[in-house]
SEMIRO-154576 format. One line per field, with one value per residue (C-alpha): x, y, z; chain; residue in one letter. Coordinates in nm, 3 decimals. Layout:
N
xx = c(X | ...)
yy = c(Y | ...)
zz = c(Z | ...)
ch = c(A | ...)
aa = c(A | ...)
end
This chain:
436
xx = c(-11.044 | -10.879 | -11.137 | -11.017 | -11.019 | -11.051 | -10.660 | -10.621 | -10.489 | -10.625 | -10.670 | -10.729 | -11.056 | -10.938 | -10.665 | -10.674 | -10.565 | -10.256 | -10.360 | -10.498 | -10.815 | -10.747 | -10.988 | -11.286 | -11.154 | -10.814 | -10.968 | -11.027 | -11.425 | -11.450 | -11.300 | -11.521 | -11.855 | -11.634 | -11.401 | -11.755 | -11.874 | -11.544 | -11.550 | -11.884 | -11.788 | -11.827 | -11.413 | -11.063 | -11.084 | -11.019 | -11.349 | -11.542 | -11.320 | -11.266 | -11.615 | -11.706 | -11.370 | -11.421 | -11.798 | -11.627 | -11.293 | -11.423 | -11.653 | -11.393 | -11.128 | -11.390 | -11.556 | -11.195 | -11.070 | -10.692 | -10.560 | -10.571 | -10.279 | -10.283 | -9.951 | -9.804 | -9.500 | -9.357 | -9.374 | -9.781 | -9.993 | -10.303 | -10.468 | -10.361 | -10.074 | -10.258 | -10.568 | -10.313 | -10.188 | -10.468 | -10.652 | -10.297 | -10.121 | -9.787 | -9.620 | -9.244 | -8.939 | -8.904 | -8.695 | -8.912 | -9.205 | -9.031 | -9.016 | -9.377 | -9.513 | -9.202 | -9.187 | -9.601 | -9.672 | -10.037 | -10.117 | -10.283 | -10.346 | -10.137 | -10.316 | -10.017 | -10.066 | -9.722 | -9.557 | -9.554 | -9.194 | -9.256 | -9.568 | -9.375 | -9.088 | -9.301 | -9.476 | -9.130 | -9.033 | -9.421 | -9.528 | -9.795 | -10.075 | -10.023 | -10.133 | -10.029 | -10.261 | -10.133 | -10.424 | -10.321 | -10.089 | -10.030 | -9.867 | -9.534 | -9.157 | -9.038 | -8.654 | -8.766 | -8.931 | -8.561 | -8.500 | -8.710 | -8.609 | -8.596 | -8.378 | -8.166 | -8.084 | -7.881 | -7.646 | -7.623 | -7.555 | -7.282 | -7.103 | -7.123 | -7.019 | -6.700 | -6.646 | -6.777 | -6.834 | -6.644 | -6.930 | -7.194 | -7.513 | -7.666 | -7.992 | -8.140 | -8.506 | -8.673 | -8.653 | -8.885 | -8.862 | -8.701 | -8.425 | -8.359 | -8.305 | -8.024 | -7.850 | -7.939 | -7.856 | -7.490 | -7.464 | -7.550 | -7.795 | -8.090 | -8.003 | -8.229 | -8.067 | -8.092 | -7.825 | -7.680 | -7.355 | -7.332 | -7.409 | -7.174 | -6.921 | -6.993 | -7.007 | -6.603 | -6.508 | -6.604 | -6.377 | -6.582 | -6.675 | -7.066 | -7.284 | -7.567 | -7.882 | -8.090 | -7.971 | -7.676 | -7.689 | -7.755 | -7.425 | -7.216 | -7.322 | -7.257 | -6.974 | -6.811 | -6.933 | -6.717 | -6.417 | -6.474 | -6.315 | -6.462 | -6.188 | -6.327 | -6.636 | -6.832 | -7.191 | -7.385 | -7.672 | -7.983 | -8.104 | -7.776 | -7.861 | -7.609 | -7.455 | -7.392 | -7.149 | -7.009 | -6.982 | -6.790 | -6.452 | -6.145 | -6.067 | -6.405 | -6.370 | -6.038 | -6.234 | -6.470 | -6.226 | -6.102 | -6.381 | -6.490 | -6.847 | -7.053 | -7.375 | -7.682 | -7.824 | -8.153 | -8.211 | -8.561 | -8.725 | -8.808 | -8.489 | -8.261 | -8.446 | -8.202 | -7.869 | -7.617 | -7.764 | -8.023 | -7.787 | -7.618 | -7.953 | -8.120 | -7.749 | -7.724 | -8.010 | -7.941 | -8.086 | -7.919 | -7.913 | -8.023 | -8.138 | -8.219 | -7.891 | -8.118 | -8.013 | -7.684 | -7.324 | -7.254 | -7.557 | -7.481 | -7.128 | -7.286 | -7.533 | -7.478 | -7.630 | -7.806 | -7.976 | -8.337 | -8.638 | -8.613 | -8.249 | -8.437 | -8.727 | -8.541 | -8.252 | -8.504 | -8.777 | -8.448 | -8.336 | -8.353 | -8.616 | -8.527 | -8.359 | -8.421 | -8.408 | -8.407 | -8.524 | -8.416 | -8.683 | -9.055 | -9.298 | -9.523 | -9.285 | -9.139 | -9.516 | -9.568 | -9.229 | -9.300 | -9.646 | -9.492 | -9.199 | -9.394 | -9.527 | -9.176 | -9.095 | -8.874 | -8.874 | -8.846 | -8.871 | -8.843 | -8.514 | -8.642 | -8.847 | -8.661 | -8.762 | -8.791 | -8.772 | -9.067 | -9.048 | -9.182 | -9.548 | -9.698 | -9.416 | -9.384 | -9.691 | -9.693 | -9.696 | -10.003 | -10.184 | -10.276 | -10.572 | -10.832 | -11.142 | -10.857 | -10.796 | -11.161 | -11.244 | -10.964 | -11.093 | -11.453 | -11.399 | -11.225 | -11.510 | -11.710 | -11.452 | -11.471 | -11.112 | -10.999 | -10.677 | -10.499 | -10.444 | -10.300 | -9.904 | -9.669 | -9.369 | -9.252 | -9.547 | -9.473 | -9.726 | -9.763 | -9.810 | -9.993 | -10.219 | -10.242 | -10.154 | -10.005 | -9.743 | -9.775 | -9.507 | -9.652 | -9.577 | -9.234 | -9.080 | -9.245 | -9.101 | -8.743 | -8.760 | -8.859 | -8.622 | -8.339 | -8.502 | -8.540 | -8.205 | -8.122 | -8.343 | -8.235 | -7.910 | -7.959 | -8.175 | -7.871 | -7.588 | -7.805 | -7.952 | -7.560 | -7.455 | -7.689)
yy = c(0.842 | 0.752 | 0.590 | 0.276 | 0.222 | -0.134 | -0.041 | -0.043 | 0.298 | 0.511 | 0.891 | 1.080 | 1.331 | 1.604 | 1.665 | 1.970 | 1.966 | 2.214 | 2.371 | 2.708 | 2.755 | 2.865 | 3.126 | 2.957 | 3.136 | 2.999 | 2.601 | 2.551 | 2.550 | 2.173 | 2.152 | 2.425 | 2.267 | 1.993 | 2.314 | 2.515 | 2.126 | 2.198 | 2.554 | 2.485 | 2.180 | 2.321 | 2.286 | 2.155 | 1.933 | 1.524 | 1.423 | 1.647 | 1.682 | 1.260 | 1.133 | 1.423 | 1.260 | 0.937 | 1.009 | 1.054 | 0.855 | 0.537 | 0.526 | 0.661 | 0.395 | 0.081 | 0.297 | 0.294 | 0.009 | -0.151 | -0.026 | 0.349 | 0.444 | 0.722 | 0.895 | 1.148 | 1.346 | 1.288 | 1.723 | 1.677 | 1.781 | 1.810 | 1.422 | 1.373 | 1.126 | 0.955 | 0.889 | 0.792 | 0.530 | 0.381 | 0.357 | 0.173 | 0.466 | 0.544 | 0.849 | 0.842 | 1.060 | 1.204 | 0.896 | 0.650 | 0.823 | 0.881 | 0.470 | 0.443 | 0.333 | 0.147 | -0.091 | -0.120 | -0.184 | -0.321 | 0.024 | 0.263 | 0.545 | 0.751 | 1.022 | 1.217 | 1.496 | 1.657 | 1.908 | 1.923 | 1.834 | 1.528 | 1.418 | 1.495 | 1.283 | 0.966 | 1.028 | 1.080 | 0.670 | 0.566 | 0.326 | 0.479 | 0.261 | 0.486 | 0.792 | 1.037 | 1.292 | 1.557 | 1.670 | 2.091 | 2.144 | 2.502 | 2.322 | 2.384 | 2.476 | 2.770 | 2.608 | 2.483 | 2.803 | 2.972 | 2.755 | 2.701 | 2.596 | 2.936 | 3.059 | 2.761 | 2.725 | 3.049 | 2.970 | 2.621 | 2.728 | 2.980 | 2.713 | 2.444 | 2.653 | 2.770 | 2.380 | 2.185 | 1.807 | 1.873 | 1.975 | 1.775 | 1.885 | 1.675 | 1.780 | 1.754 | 1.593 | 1.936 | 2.091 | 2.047 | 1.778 | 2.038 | 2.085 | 1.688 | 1.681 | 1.873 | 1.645 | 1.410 | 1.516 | 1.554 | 1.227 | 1.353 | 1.248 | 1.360 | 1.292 | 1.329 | 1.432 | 1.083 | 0.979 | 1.316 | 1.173 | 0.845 | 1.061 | 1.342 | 1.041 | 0.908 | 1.223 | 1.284 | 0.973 | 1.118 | 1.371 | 1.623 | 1.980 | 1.956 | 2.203 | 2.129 | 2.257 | 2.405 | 2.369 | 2.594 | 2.476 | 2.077 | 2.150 | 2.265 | 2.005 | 1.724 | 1.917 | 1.895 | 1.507 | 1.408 | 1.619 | 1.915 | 2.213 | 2.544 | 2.693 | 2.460 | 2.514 | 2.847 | 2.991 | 3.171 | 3.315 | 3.248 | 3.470 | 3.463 | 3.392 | 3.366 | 3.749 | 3.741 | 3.441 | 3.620 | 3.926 | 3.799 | 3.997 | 3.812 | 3.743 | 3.563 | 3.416 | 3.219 | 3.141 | 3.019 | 2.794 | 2.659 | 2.560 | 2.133 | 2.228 | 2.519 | 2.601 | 2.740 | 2.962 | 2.864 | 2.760 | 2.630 | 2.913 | 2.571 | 2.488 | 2.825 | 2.939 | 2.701 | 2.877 | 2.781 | 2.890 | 2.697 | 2.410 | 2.591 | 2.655 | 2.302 | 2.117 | 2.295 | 2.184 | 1.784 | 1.769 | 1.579 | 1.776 | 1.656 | 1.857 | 1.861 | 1.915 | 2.196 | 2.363 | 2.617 | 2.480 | 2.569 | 2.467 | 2.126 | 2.128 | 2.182 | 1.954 | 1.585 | 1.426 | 1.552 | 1.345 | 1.272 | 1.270 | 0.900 | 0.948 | 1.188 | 1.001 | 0.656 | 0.790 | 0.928 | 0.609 | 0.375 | 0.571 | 0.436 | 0.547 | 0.849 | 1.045 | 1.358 | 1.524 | 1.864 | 1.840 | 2.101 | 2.011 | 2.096 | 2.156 | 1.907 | 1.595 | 1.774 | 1.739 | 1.402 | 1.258 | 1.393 | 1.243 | 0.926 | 0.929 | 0.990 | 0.665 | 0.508 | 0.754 | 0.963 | 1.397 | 1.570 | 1.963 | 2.132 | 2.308 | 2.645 | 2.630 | 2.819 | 3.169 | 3.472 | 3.272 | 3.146 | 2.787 | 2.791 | 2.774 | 2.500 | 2.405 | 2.410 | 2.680 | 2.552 | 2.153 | 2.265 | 2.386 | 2.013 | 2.059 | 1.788 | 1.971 | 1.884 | 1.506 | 1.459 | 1.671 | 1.474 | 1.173 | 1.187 | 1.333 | 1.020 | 0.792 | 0.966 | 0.984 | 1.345 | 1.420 | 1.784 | 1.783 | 2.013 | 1.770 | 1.527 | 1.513 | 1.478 | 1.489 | 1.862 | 2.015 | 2.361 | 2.504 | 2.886 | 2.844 | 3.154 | 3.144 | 2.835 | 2.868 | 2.489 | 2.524 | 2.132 | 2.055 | 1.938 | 1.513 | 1.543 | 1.770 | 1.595 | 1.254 | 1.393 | 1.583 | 1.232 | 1.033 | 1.231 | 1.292 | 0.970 | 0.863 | 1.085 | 0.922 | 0.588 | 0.688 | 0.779 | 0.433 | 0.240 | 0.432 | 0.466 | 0.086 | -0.001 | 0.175 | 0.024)
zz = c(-12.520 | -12.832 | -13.071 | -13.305 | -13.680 | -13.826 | -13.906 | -13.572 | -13.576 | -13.268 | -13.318 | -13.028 | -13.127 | -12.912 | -13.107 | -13.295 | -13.675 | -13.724 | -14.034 | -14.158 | -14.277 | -14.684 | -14.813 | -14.990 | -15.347 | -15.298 | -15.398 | -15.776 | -15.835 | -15.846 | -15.490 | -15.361 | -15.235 | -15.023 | -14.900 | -14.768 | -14.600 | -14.449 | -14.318 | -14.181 | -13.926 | -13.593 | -13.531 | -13.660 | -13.397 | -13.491 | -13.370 | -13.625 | -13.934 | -13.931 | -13.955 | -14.224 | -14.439 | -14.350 | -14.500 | -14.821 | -14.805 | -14.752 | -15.046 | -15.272 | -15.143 | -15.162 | -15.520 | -15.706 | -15.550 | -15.484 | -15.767 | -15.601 | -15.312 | -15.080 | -15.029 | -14.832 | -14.677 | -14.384 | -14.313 | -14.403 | -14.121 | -13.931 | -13.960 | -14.349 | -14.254 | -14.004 | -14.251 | -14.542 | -14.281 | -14.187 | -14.557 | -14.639 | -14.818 | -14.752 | -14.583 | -14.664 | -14.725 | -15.099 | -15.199 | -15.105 | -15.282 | -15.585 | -15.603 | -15.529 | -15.883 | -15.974 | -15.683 | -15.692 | -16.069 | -15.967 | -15.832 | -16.113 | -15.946 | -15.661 | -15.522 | -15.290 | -15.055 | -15.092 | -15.294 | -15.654 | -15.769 | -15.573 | -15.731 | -16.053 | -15.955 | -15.935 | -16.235 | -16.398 | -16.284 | -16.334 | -16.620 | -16.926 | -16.766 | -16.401 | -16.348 | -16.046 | -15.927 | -15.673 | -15.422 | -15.494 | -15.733 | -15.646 | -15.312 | -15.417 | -15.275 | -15.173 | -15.239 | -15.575 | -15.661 | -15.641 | -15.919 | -16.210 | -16.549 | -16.622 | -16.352 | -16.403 | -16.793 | -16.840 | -16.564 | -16.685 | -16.984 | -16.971 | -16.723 | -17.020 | -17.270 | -17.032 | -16.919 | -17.203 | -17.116 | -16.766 | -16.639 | -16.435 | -16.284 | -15.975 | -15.886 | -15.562 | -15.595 | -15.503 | -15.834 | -16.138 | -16.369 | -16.632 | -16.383 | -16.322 | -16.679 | -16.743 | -16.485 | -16.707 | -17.002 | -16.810 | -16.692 | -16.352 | -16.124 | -15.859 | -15.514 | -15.184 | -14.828 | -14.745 | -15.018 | -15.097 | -15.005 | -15.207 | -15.491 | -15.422 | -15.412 | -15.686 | -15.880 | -15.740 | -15.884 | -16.217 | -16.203 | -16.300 | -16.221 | -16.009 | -16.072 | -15.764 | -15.792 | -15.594 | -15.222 | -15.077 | -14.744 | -14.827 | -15.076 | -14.842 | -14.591 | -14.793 | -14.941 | -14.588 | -14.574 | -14.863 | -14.810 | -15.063 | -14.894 | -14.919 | -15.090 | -15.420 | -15.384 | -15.548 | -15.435 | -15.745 | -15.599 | -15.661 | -16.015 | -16.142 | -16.525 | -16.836 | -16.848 | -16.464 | -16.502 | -16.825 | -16.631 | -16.341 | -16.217 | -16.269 | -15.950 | -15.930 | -16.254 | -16.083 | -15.812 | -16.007 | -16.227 | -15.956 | -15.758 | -15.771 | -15.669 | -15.800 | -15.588 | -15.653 | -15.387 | -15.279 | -14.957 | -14.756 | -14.564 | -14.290 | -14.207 | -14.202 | -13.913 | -13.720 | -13.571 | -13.376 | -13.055 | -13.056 | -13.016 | -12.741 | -12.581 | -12.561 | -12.532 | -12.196 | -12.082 | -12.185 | -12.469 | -12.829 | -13.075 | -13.435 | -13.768 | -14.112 | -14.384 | -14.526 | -14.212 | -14.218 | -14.199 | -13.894 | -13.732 | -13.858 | -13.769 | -13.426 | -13.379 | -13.295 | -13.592 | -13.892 | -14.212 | -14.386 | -14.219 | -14.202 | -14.019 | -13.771 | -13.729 | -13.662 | -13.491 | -13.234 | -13.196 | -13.157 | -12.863 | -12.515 | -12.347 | -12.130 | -12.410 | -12.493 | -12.847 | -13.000 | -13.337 | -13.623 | -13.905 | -14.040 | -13.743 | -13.825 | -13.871 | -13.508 | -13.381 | -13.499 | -13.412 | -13.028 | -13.051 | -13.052 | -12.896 | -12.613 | -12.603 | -12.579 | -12.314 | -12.532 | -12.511 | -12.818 | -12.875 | -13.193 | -13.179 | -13.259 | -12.934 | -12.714 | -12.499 | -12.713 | -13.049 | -13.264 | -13.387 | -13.785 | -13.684 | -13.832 | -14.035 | -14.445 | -14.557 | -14.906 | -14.820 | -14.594 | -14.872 | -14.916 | -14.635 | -14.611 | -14.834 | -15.070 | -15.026 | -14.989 | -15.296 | -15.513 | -15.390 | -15.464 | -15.768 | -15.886 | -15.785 | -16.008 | -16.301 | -16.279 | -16.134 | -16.302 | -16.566 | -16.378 | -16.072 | -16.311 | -16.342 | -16.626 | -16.662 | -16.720 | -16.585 | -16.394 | -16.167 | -16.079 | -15.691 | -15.696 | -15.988 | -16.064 | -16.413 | -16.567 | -16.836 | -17.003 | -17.305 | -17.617 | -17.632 | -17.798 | -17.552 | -17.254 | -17.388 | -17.446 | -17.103 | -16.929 | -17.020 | -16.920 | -16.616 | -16.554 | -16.665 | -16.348 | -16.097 | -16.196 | -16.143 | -15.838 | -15.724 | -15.880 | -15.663 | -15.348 | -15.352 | -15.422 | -15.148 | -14.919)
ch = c(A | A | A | A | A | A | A | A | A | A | A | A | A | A | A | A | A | A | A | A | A | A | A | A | A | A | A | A | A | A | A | A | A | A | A | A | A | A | A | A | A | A | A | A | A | A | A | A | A | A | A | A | A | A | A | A | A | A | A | A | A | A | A | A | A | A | A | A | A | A | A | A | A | A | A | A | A | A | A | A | A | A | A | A | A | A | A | A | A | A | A | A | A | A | A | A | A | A | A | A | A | A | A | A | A | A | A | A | A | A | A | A | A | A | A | A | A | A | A | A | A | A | A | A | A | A | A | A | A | A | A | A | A | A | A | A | A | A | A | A | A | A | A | A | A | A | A | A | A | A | A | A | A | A | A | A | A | A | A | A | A | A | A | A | A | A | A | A | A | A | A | A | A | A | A | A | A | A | A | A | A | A | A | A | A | A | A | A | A | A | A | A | A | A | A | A | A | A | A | A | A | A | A | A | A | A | A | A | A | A | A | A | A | A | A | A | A | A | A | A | A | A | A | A | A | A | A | A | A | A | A | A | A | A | A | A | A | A | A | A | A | A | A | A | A | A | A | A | A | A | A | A | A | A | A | A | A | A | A | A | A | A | A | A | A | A | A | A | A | A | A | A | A | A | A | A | A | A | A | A | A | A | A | A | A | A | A | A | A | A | A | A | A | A | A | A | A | A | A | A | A | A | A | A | A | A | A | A | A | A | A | A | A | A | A | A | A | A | A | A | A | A | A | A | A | A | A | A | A | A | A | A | A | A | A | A | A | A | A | A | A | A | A | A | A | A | A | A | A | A | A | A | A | A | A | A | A | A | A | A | A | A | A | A | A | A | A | A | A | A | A | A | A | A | A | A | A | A | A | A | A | A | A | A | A | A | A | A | A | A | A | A | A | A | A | A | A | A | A | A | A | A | A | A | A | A | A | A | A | A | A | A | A | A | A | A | A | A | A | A | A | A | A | A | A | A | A | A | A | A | A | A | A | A | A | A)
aa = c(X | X | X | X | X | X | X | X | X | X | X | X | X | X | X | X | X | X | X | X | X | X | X | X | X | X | X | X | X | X | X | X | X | X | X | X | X | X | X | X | X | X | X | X | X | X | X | X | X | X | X | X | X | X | X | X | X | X | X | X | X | X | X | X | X | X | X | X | X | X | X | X | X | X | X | X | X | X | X | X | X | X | X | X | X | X | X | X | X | X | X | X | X | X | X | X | X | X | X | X | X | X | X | X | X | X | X | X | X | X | X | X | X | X | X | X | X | X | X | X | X | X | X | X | X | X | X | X | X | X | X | X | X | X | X | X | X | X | X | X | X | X | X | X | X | X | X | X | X | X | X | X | X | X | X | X | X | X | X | X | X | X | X | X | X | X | X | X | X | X | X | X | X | X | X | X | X | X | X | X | X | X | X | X | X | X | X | X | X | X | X | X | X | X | X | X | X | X | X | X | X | X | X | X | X | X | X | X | X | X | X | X | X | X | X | X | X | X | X | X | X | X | X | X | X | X | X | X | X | X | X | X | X | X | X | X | X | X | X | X | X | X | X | X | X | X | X | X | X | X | X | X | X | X | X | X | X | X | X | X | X | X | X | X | X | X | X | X | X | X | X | X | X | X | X | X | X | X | X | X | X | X | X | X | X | X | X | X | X | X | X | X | X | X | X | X | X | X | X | X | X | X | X | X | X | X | X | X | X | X | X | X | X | X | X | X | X | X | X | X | X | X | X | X | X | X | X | X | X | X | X | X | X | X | X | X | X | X | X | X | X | X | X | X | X | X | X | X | X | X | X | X | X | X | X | X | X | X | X | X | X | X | X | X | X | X | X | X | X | X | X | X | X | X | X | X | X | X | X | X | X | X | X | X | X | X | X | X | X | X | X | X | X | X | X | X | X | X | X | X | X | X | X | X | X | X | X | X | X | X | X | X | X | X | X | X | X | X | X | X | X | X | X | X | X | X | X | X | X | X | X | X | X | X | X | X)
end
C-alpha cells in the first residue's frame, strides 16, 4: 500500500528506483560517506532509500529554510522528482527552469538535480544575492558536449568573417553559457523545443543568415515547422572548426552561400534511437504516435505530434481516457508519464519498446548521474554551511564530465560572458511570452 506524505503525495515503497549504482570513487570526497550510507541500504527499493533521505532532507529543508528550492528535470529518475514535489520544489521543462530565480526573487538558493547547462542557465537570469548549486556537476550532455566553446568558436568565426553582421546565431538552451553568448553577441537568441519555432520565426523576420547551434535534428524539425526548405539549409558536422569551413570545395562553398540556416551536427544519443518503424510498429497496433523534436526528420514527419516534454506530457494526461500513446522521449519521463496516466486510464509505451529492439534503458546516463547520495549529500552539506565550490554555478563555468575538472573565468570575463548570455535568454522570454 502506498504510504502518505504530509504533501499528500503517495509513493508506492515497492517501487524500485531506476538508477545505477555509481562506483563509490566516482562521488567527490565530501559526498562520499552519504554515497557508502547509500550502497549499504539493503535495496533500491522506495521503502528503504525514502526514509534514509527523508532522514536527511527534512532537516536540511526545515535547517535552511524557505529561502532554499528543490528543482528538477522532467527526464530525472528513480524517486528524485517525486521527493522534489513533495518538499515543494519544482520539476519542469528547461524553459521553465531557466525562469526559476527570476520569477521567485525571495528564493536564495536553488539546489537542481539536472544537467549542468541547465543549472548554468538559471544562474545566467539569477540576481547577485541567489546562488544556484547543481547536485553533480559532472552530470552533463552528451548533445552539449558536441559543442563546447571550443568546438564552436572557429566555425563561428570563419562564418562571421565570410557573412559579417548577416550572420545570427540562435542557440538552443543545451549548450554552455559560452555558447549562448555568441548568440548574443549576434543579436540572436536561446530557444528551447518548446518555443523553437517562435524563435526560428522571429529570427526569419530578421532577415538574416542562422547559424543554430547545437541540435541537427531539432533544426531541421523546426526548420520544416517554419517553412525553411532543405535546399537552404546546410549541416556542418559536428568538429568542423575554422580551416574546415575555409577549406570547403566550391560546390559546397555555393551551397553553403546559399543556405538560410546553417546547422551544427550534434544530435542527443536519447532521442535518435527513434526510427520510422517504430511508428509503423505501434501505429498498427492503435497506438498515437508522439516524440521528442530531438528525434530524426523523418521520424517526426511520421509521427502524429511531436514538441517539449510539457507538449508530451499534457498532450497525453488531457486525453480521453481509453487512449493509447507511444511515446518517443527519455525513459524515465516515458516511465513516469505511464505511471500516471494509468490512473486516468490512459496506455502509454515508450516507442522504442517494440520486439527485438531495446528501449534506451533507463533513459539519459548523464542526467542520472544526479542519484540520491547526491541530493542528500548537497543538501546536508548546506545545513552545515559546508556545501563544496565546485557545486556552485556561474556563469561560464565548464565542467569536464569525466574528470571533473571546472574551468571558472576570472570576474571580467564572467561579467562580459553574462550579459550577452543573458541578453539571449531574455530574448527568448520576450518572443516566447509574446507569442503566448
Amino acid at each position: 500500500m502506498a504510504s502518505p506524505h504530509p504533501s499528500g503525495i503517495l509513493i508506492r515503497p515497492d517501487i524500485p528506483i531506476c538508477q545505477t549504482d555509481l562506483p563509490l570513487d566516482s562521488y567527490q570526497p565530501e559526498f562520499q560517506p552519504y554515497a557508502e550510507e547509500y550502497l549499504a541500504l539493503p535495496d533500491r527499493m522506495a521503502a528503504s532509500v525514502l526514509p534514509w533521505m527523508d532522514g536527511y532532507l527534512e532537516r536540511a529543508i526545515d535547517e535552511i529554510g524557505p529561502e532554499l528550492t528543490l528543482l528538477a528535470h522532467y527526464y530525472m529518475g528513480g524517486e528524485i522528482v517525486k521527493l522534489v514535489e513533495r518538499y515543494g520544489g519544482t520539476v519542469a521543462d528547461s524553459y521553465q527552469l531557466a525562469r526559476e530565480a527570476v520569477l521567485h526573487p525571495e528564493k536564495k538558493i536553488f539546489v537542481e538535480s539536472a544537467v549542468h547547462f541547465m543549472a548554468e542557465a538559471i544562474a545566467l537570469l539569477a540576481a547577485p544575492d541567489q546562488q544556484v548549486y547543481i547536485t553533480n556537476p559532472r552530470s552533463g550532455c552528451t548533445m552539449e558536449m558536441m559543442a563546447k566553446a571550443f568546438m564552436v568558436e572557429p566555425a563561428f568565426d570563419a562564418l562571421h568573417e565570410r557573412y559579417g553582421d548577416d550572420l545570427m546565431v540562435v542557440a538552443y538552451m543545451n549548450t554552455s553559457g559560452r555558447v549562448k553568448a555568441l548568440a548574443g553577441r549576434t543579436g540572436g537568441a536561446v530557444c528551447t523545443s518548446s518555443n523553437a519555432g517562435a524563435i526560428m520565426r522571429w529570427a526569419r523576420a530578421q532577415g538574416r543568415r542562422v547559424f543554430f547551434v547545437p541540435d541537427e535534428h531539432l533544426g531541421r524539425n523546426v526548420a520544416a515547422q517554419v517553412g525553411i526548405g532543405e535546399e537552404v539549409t546546410y549541416l556542418l558536422p559536428a568538429g568542423h572548426d575554422g580551416a574546415d569551413v575555409a577549406s570547403l570545395s566550391e560546390s559546397e562553398q555555393a551551397l553553403l552561400d546559399r543556405a538560410e540556416l546553417i546547422l551544427w551536427g550534434s544530435f542527443c544519443g536519447v532521442h535518435t534511437v527513434f526510427r520510422p518503424e517504430h511508428v509503423t510498429y505501434w501505429r498498427e497496433r492503435g497506438y498515437s504516435v508522439v516524440v521528442h523534436p530531438e528525434s530524426p526528420r523523418e521520424t517526426v514527419a511520421m509521427a502524429d505530434g511531436a514538441g517539449s516534454t510539457r507538449y508530451l506530457w499534457n498532450h497525453v494526461m488531457q486525453a480521453p481516457a481509453g487512449s493509447r500513446f507511444a511515446v518517443g522521449t527519455e525513459g524515465h519521463f516515458v516511465r513516469n508519464l505511464k505511471e500516471q496516466a494509468v490512473l486516468r486510464g490512459i496506455d502509454v509505451v515508450h516507442l522504442a519498446d517494440m520486439p527485438g529492439n531495446e528501449a534506451a534503458g533507463c533513459g539519459c546516463a548523464t542526467m542520472s548521474r544526479n542519484d540520491p547520495p547526491h541530493l542528500v549529500a548537497m543538501l546536508d552539506l548546506l545545513r552545515q554551511g559546508k556545501a563544496p565550490d565546485i557545486n556552485r554555478v556561474l556563469a561560464g563555468d565548464v565542467v569536464d564530465e569525466i574528470t571533473g575538472y571546472r574551468d571558472r573565468l576570472d570576474a571580467d570575463a564572467r561579467a562580459e560572458t553574462a550579459q550577452s548570455a543573458r541578453r539571449a535568454l531574455e530574448r527568448m522570454i520576450e518572443i516566447t511570452e509574446a507569442a503566448s
